[in-house]
N, C-alpha and C positions, 0 to 999 in steps of 0.2 A: 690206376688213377694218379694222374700226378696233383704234388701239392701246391696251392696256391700260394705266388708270394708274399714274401714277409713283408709287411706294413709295419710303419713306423711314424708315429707321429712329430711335427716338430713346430714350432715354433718361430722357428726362421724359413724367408722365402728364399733363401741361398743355403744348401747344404754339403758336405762331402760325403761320398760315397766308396769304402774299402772293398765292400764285400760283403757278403751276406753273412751273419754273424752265426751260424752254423758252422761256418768256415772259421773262423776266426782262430787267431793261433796255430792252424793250423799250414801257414805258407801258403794257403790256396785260395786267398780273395784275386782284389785287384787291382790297377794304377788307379789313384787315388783317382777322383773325375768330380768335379765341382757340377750341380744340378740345381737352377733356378724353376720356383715354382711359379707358375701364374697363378696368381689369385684367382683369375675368374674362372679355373678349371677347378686350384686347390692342390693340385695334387700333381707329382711328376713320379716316372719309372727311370732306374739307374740301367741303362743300354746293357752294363755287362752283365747284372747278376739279378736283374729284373725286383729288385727289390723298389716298394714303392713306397715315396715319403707326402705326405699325406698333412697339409696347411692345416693343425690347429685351428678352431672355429671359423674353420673355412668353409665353404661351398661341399667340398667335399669328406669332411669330417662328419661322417653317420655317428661316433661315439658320443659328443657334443649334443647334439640331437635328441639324441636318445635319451641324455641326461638333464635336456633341459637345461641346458647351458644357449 
């Protein structure tokens, strides 16, 4: 079974993406790559390492939700 990606919340609609931080330090991320979120989705995946950044009290933020926020 593989594992689902790493979700990461943020705060900004414009973010940079290294690598999946499992990797980190370790030489094996990737070129950096700049990633705009649409609000009306919420949420965007990074093409290289499938990592997903995930709009704060957005549309797409279940954690928020959950919490009554």
């Amino acid at each position: 079974m593989t594992q689902p990606p790493e979700t990461t919340r943020t705060d900004s609609a414009r973010i940079a993406c290294m690598g999946a931080s499992d990797v980190a330090g370790t030489g094996l991320g990737h070129p950096r790559v700049w990633i705009q979120i649409d609000p009306a989705i919420g949420f965007a995946d990074c093409g290289y390492c499938d990592r997903r950044f995930v709009l704060a009290g957005g549309v797409a933020d279940h954690d928020s939700t959950e919490r009554g926020a």
